[in-house]
C-alpha positions in Angstrom: 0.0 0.0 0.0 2.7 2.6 0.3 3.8 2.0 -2.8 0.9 3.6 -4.0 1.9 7.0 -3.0 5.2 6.6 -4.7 5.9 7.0 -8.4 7.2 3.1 -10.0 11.1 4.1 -9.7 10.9 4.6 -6.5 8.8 1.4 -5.1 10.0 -0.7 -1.9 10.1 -4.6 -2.0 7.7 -5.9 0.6 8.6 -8.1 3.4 6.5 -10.9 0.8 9.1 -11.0 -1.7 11.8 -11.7 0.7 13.4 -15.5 0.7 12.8 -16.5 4.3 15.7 -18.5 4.5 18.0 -15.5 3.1 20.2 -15.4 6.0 20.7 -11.4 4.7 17.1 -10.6 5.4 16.6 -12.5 8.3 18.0 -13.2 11.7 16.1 -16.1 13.9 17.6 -15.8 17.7 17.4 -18.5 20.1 18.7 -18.5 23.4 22.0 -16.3 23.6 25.5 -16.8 24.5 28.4 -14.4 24.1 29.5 -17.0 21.4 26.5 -16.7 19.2 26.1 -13.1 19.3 29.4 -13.2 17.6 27.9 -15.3 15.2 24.6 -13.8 14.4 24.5 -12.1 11.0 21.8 -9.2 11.4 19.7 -8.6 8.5 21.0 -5.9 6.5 23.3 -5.0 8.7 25.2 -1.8 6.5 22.2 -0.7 4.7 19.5 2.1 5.9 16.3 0.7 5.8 13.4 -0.2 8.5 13.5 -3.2 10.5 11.6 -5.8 12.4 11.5 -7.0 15.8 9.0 -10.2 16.0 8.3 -11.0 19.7 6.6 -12.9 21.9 4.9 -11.7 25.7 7.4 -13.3 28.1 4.4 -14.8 30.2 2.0 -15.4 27.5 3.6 -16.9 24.5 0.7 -16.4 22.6 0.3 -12.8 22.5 2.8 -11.5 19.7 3.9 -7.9 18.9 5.9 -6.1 16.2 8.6 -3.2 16.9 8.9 -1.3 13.5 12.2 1.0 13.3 14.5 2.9 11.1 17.8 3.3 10.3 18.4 6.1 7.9 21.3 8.8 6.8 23.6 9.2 9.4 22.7 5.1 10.7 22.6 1.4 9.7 20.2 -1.0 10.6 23.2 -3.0 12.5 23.7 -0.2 14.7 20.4 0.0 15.5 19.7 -3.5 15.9 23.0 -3.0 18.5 21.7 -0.5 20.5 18.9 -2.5 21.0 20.2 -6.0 21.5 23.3 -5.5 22.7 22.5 -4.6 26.8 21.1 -8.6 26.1 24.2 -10.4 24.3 25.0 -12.5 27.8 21.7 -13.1 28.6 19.0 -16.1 27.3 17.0 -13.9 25.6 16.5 -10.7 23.6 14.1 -8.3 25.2 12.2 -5.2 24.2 9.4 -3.8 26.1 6.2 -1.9 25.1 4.6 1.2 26.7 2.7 -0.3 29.3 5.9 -2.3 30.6 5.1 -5.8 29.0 7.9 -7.8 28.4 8.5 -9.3 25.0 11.1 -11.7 23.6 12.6 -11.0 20.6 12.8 -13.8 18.3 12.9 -13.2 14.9 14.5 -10.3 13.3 14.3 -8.9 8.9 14.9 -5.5 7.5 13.8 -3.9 4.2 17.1 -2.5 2.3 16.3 0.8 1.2 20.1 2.1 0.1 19.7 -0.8 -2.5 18.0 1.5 -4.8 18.8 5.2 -3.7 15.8 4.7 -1.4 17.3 5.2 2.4 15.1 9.1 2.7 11.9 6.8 2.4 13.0 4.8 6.0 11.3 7.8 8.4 8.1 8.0 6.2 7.9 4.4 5.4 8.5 3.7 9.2 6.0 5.9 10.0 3.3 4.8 7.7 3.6 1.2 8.6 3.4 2.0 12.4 -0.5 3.9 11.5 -1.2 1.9 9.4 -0.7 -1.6 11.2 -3.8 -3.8 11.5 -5.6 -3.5 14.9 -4.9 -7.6 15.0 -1.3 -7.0 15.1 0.0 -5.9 18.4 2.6 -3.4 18.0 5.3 -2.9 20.5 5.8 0.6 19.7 4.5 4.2 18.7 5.3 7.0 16.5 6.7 9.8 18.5 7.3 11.2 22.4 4.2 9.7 24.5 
């Protein structure tokens, strides 16, 4: 759908046309150790571009959530992934956790690549869009803006 608001040269692959067992597009994490987060190829990792976090409640496996971010101009999506994951690299699991303090496990990671094309000034808006524009059936973990 956000292609629609952008002329044909400019359209962004959807997370549909990736290969899910492109190691470049996505990261599965299981439980951690210092040696596998030396090991762990993230997704895109020296591109700008928006990522994924797929995650799970900590107490309640069945309620999952979505964080949607950006890297763009002056970042990667590895560094951001970093600043996210990295307080976690000794520990069992990834965590990330929503507004109302709910604890989520991160456990599957992918990116779009927007420098592939010229594309990296779409991350903020494309970011954005998908963040208020995500199904009410999908929990997301975060929100656009200062709350």
């Amino acid at each position: 759908m956000f292609n629609t608001f952008l002329q044909k040269e400019y359209f962004v692959e959807s997370l549909e046309e990736v290969n899910l067992n492109d190691i470049n597009k996505y990261s599965q994490l299981y439980n951690q150790s210092l040696y596998r987060w030396n090991k762990v190829a993230w997704p895109n990792s020296d591109t700008g571009g928006v990522y994924f976090l797929f995650a799970y409640e900590k107490n309640n496996r069945s309620n999952t959530a979505v964080y949607i971010g950006k890297a763009s101009f002056s970042s990667s999506i590895g560094n951001r992934l970093y600043s996210h994951l990295n307080d976690f690299k000794r520990e069992e699991h990834y965590l990330i956790w929503d507004g109302d303090g709910k604890e989520y496990v991160i456990e599957l990671i992918s990116s779009i690549d927007l420098d592939k094309r010229n594309r990296t000034f779409l991350a903020s808006a494309l970011e954005e869009f998908l963040i208020t524009k995500m199904p009410k059936e999908i929990n997301l973990i975060n929100v656009t803006g200062n709350k």
